[in-house]
N, CA, C and O of each residue as an XYZ file, in Angstrom:
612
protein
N     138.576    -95.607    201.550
C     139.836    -94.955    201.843
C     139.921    -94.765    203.350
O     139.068    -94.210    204.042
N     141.100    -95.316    203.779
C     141.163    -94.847    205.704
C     142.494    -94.225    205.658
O     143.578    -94.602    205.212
N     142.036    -93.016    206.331
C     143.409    -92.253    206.820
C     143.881    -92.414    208.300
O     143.096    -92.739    209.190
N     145.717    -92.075    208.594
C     145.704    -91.648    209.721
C     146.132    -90.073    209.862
O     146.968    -89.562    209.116
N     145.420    -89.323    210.972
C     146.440    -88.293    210.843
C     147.144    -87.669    211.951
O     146.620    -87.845    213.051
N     148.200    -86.990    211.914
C     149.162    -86.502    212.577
C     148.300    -85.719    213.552
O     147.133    -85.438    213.279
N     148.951    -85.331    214.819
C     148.609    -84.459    215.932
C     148.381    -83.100    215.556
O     147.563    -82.642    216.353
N     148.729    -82.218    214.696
C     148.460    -81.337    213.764
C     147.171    -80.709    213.033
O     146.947    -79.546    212.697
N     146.197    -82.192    212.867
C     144.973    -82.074    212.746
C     143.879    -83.066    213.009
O     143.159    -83.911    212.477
N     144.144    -82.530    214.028
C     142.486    -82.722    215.242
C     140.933    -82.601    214.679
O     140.005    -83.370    214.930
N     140.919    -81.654    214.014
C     139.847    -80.962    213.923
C     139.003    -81.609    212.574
O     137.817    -81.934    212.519
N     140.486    -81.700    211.069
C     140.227    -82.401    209.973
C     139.513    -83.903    210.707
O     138.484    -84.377    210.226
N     140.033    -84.384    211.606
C     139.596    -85.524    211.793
C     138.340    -85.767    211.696
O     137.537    -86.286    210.920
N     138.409    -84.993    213.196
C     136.499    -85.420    213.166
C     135.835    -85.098    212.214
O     135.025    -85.924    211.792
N     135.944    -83.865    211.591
C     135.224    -83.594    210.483
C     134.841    -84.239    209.242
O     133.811    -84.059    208.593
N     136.255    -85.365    208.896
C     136.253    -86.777    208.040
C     135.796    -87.744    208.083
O     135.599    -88.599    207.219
N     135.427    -87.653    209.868
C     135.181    -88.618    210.636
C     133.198    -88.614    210.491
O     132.429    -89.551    210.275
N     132.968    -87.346    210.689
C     131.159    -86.959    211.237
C     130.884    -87.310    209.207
O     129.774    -87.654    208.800
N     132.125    -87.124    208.215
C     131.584    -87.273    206.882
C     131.495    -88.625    206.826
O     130.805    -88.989    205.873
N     132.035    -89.713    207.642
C     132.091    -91.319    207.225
C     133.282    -91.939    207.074
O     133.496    -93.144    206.942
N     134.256    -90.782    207.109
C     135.145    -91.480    206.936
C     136.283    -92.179    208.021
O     136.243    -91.834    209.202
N     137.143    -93.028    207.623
C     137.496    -94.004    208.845
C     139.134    -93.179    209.275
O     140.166    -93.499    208.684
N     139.109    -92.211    210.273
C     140.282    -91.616    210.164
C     141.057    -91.969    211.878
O     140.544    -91.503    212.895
N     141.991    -92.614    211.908
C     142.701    -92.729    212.935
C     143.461    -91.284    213.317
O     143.896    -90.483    212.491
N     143.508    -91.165    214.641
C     143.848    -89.427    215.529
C     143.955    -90.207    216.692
O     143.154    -90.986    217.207
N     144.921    -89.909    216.966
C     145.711    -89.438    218.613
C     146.539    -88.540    218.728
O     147.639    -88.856    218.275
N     146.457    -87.310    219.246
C     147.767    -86.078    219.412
C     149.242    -87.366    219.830
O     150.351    -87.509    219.315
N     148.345    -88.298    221.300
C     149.628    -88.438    221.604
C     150.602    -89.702    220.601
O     151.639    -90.288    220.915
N     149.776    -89.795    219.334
C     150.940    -91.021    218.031
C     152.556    -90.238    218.134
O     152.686    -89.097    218.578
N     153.467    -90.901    217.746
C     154.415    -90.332    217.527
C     154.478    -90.734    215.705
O     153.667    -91.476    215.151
N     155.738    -89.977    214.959
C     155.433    -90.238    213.694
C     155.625    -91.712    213.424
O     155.223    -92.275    212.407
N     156.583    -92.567    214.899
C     156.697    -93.788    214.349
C     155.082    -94.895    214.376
O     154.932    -96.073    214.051
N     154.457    -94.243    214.716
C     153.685    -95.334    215.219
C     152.756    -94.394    213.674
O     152.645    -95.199    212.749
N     152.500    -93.799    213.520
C     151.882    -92.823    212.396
C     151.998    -93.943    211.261
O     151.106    -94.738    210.964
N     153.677    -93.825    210.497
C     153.951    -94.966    210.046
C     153.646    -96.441    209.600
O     153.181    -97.008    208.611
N     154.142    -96.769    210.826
C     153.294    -97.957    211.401
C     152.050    -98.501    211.266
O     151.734    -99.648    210.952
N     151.198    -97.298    211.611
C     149.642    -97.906    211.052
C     149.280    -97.744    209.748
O     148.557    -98.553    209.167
N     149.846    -96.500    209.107
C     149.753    -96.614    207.991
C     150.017    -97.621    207.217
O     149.236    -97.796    206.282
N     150.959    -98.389    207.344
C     151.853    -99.691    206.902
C     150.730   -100.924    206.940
O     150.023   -101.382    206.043
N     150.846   -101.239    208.222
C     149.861   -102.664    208.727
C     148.754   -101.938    208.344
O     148.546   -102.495    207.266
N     147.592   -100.809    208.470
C     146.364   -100.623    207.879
C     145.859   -100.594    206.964
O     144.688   -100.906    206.747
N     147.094    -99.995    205.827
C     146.992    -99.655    204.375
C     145.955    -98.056    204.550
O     144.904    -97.817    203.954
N     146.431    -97.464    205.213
C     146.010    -95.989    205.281
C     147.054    -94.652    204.854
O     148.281    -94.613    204.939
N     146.322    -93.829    204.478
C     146.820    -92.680    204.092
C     147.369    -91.613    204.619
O     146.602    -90.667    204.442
N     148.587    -91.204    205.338
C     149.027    -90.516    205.993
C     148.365    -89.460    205.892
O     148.021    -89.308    204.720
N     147.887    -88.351    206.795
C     147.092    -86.681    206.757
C     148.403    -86.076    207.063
O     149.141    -86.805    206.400
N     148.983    -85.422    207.501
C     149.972    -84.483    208.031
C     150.291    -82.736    207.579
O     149.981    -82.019    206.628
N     150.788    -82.629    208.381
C     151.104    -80.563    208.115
C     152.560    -80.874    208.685
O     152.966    -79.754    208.994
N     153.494    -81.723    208.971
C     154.456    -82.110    209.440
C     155.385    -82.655    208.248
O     155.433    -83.873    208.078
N     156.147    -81.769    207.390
C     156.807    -81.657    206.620
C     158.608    -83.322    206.762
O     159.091    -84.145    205.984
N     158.865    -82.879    208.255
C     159.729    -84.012    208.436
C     158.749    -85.258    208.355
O     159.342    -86.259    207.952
N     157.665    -85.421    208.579
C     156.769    -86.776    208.487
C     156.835    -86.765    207.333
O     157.377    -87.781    206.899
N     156.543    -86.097    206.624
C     156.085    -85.931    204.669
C     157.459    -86.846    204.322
O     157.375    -87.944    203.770
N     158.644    -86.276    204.697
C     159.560    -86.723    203.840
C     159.981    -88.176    204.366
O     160.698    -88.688    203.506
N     159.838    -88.855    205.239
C     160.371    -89.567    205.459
C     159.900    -91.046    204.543
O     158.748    -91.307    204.196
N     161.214    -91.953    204.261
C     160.949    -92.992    203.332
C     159.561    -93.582    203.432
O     158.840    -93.227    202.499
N     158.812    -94.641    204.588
C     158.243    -95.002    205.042
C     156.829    -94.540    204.717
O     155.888    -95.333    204.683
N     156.672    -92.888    204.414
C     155.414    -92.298    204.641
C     155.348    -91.803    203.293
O     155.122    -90.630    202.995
N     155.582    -92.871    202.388
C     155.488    -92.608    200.891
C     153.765    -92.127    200.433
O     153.439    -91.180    199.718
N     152.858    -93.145    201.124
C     151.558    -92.618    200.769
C     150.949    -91.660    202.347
O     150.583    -91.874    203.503
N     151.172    -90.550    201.384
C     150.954    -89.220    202.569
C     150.277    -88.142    201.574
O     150.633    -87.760    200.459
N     149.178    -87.793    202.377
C     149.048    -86.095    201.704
C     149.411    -85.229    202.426
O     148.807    -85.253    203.498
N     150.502    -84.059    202.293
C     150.764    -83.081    202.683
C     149.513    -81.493    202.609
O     149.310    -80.725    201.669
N     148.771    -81.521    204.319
C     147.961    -80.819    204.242
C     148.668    -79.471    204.352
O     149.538    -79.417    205.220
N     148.370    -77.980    203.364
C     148.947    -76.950    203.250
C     148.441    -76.205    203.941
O     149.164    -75.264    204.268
N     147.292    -76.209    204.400
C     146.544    -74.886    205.324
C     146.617    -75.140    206.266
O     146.898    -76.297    206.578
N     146.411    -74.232    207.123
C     146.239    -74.650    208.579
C     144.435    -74.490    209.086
O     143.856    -74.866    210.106
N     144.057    -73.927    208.135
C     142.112    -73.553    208.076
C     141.596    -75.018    208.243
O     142.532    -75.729    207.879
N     140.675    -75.704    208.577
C     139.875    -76.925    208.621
C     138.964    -76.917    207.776
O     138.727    -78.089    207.482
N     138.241    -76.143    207.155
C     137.477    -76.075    205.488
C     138.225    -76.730    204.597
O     138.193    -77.894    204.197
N     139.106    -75.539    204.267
C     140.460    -75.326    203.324
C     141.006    -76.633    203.243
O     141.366    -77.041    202.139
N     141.186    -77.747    204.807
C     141.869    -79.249    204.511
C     141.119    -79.573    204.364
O     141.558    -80.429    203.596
N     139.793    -79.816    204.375
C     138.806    -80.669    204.158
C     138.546    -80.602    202.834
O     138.343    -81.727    202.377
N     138.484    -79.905    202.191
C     138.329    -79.627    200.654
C     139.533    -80.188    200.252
O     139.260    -81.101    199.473
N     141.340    -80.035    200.480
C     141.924    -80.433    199.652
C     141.583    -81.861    199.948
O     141.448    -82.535    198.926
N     141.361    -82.669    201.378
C     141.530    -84.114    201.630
C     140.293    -84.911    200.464
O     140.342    -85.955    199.814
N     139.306    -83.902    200.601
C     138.427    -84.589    199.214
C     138.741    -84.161    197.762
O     137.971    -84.618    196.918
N     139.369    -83.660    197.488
C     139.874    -83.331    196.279
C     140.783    -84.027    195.495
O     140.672    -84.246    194.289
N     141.804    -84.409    196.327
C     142.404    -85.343    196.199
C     142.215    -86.547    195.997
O     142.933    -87.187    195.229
N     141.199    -87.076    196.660
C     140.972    -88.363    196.593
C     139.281    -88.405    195.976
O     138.336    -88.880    196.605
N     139.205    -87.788    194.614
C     138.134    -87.776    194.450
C     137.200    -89.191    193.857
O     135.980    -89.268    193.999
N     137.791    -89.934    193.385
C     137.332    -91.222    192.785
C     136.845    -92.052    193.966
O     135.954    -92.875    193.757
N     137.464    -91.877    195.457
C     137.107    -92.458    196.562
C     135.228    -92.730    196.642
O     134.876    -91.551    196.688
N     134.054    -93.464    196.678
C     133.119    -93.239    197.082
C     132.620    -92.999    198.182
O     132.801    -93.906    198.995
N     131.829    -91.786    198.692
C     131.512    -91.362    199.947
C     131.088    -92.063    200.759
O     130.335    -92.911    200.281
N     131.219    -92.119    201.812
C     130.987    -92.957    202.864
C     129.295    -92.136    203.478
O     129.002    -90.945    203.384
N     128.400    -93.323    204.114
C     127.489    -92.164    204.584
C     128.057    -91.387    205.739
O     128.918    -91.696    206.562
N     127.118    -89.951    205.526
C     127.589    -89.432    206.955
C     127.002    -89.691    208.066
O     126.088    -90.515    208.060
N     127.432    -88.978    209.398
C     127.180    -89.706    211.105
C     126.994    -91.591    210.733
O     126.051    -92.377    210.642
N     128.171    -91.643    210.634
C     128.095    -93.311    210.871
C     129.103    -93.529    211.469
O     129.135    -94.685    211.890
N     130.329    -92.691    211.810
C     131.679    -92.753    212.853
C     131.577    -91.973    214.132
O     130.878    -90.962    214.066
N     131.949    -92.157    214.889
C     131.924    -91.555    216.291
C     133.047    -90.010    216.174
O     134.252    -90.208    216.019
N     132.685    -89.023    216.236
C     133.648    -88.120    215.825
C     134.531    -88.027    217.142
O     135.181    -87.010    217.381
N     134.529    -89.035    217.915
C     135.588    -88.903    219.225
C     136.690    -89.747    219.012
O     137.891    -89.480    219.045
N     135.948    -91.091    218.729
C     136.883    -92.331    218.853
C     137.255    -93.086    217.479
O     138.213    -93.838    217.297
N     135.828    -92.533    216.156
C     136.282    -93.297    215.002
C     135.539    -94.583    215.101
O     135.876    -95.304    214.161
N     134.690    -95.133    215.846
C     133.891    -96.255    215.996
C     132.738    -96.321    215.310
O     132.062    -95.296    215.395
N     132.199    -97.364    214.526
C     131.354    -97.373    214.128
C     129.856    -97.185    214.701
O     129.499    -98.034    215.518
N     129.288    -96.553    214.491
C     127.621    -95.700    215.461
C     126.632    -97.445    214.550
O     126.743    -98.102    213.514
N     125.617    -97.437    216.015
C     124.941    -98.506    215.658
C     123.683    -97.876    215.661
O     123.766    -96.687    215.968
N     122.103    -98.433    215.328
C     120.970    -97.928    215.439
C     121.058    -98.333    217.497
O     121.509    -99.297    218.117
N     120.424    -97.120    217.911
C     119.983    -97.331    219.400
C     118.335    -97.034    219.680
O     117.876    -95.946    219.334
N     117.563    -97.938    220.252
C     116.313    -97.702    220.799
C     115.985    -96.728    221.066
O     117.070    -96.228    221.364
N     115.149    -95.840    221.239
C     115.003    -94.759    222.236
C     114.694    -95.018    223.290
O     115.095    -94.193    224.111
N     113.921    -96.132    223.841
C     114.107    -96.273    225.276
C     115.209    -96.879    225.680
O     115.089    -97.189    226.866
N     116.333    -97.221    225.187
C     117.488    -97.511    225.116
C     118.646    -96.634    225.599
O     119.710    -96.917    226.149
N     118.016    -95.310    225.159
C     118.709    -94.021    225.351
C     118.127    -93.389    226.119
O     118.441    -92.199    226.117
N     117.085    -93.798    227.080
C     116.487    -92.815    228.037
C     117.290    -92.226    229.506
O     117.213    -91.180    230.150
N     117.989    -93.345    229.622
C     118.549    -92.874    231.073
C     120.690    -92.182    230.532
O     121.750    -92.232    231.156
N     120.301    -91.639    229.111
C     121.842    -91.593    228.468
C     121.561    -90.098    227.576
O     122.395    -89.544    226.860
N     120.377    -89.708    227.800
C     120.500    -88.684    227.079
C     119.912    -86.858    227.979
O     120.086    -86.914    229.196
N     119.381    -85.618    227.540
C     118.805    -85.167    228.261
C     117.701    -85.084    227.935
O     117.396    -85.090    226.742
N     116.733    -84.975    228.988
C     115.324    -85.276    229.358
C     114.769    -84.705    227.431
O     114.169    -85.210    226.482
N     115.496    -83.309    227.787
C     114.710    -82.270    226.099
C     114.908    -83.354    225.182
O     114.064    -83.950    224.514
N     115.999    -83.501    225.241
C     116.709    -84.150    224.010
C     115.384    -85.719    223.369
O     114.733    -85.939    222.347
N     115.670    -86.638    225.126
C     114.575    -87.503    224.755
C     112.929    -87.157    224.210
O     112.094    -87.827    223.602
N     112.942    -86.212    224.586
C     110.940    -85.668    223.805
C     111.389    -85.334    222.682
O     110.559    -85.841    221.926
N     112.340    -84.688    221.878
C     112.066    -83.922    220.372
C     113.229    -84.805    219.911
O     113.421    -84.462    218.744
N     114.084    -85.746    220.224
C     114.199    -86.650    218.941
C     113.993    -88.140    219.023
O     113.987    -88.709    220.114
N     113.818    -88.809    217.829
C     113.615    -90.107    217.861
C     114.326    -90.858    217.107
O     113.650    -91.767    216.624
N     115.422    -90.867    216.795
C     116.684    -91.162    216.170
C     117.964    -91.488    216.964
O     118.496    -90.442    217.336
N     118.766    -92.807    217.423
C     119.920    -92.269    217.999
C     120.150    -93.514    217.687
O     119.533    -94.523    217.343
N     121.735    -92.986    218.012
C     122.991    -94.224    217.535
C     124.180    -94.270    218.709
O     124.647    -93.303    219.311
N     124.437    -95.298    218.815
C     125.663    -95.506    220.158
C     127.209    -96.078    219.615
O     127.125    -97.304    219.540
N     128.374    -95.677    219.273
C     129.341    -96.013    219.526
C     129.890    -97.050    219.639
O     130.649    -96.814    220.579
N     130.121    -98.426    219.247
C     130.106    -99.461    219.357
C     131.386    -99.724    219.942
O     131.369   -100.766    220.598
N     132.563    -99.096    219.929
C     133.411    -98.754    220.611
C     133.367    -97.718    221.555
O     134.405    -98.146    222.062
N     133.096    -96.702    222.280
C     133.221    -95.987    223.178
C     131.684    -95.577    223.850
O     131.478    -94.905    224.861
N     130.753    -96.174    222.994
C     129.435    -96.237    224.070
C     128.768    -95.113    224.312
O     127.825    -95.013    225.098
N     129.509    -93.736    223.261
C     128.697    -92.542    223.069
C     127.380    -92.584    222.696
O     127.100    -93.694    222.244
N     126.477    -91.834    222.705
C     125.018    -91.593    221.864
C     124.814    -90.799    221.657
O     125.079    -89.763    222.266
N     124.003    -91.014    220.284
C     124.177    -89.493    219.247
C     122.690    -89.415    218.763
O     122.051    -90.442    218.534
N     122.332    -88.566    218.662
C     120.792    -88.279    217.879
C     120.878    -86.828    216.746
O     121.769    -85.980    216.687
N     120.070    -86.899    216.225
C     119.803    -85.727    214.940
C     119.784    -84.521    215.737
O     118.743    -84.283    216.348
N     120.771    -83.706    215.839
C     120.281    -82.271    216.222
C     120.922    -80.801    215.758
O     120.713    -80.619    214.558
N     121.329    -80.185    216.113
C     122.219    -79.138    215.817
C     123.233    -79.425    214.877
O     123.356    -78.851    213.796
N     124.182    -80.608    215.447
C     125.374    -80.865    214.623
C     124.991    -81.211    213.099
O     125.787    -81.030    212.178
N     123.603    -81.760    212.913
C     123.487    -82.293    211.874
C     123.589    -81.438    211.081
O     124.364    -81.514    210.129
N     122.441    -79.947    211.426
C     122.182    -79.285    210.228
C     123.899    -78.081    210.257
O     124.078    -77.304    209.319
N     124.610    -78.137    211.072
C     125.764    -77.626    211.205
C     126.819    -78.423    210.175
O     127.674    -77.805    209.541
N     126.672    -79.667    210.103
C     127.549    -80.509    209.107
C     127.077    -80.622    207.459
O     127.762    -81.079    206.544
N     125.535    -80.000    207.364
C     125.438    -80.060    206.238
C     125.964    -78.445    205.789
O     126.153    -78.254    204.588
N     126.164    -77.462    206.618
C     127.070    -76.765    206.103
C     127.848    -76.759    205.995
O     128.242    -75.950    205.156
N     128.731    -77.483    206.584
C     130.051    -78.264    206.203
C     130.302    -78.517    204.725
O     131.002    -77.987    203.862
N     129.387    -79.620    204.779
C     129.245    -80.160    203.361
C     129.059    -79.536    202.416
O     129.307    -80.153    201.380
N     128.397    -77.602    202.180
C     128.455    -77.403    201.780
C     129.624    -76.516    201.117
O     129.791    -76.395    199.903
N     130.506    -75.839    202.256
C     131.252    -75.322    202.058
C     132.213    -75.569    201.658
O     133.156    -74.793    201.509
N     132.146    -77.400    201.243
C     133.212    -78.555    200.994
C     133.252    -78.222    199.586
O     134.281    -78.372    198.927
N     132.291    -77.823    199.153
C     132.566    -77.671    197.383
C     133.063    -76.614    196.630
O     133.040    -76.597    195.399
N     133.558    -75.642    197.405
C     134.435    -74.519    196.899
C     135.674    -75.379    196.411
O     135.674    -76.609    196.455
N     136.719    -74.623    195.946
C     137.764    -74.835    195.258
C     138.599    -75.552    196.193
O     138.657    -75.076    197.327
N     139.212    -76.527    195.965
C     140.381    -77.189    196.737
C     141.649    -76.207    196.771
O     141.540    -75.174    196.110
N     142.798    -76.417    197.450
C     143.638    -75.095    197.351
C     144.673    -75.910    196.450
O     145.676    -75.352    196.005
C-alpha cells in the first residue's frame, strides 16, 4: 500500500514512513498535484482537508479525523488492515527513500565519534544519502508500535 499525504500531516508521515511504509509528503504539494500522484502512483490519499476529501478525483482517500499522530496512526492501520506490514526502518523518515545496508567504516567520517564505538549497524538513504544506525529512535518506535494497538477511532 503507498500513500500520499496532504500538508496537514507531517508527522503521520514519517511515522508510516520509520513503520515501512512508502508515504509521499511535501507541505509545499498543492491538492492538484496530491491528486495527481495519487492517480499516476496508484496511492492512497491521507488528508484532514475535507475540500480535498470531496473532490471527484480523490475518490481513494482516507479522511484522517484527529488531529493527535497516535490516534492517525492507528486509524491509517486500521483501515487498511489486510495490507501486509512492511519491515520497519527501511524508509528514510525525511525523504521516503529506501535505507541500504552501510559499512561501518563506511560511516566513519558521517556519523558521531560516540555513535561510531557503540553501534554497529547502519543504513544510508539511497536517495538523500542520510545514515541511520540502531539507537534511541529505535526503542522510541517500538513504543510507537505499541501504542498502535489501542482502538482505532
Amino acid at each position: 500500500m503507498r500513500f500520499v499525504a496532504d500538508a496537514m500531516l507531517g508527522k503521520l508521515a514519517k511515522r508510516l514512513r520509520l513503520l515501512g511504509h512508502d508515504v509521499l509528503y511535501d507541505a509545499a504539494l498543492s491538492d492538484n498535484d496530491i491528486i495527481r500522484l495519487s492517480l499516476e502512483q496508484d496511492r492512497i490519499i491521507l488528508t484532514r482537508d475535507t475540500g480535498l476529501a470531496t473532490r471527484p478525483l480523490a475518490q481513494r482517500h482516507l479522511f484522517i479525523a484527529s488531529d493527535q499522530v497516535d490516534v492517525q496512526l492507528r486509524q491509517v492501520l486500521a483501515a487498511f488492515p489486510a495490507v501486509t506490514a512492511p519491515a520497519p526502518f527501511t524508509r528514510c523518515s525525511v525523504c521516503n527513500g529506501v535505507l541500504s545496508p552501510l559499512d561501518k567504516e563506511d560511516a566513519r567520517d558521517r556519523v558521531p565519534d560516540h555513535v561510531l564505538r557503540t553501534a554497529s549497524v547502519f543504513f544510508q538513504c539511497r536517495a538523500c544519502e542520510r545514515v541511520y544506525w540502531e539507537g534511541s529512535h529505535v526503542r522510541n518506535m517500538a513504543g510507537i508500535v505499541r501504542r498502535t494497538k489501542g482502538p482505532a477511532p
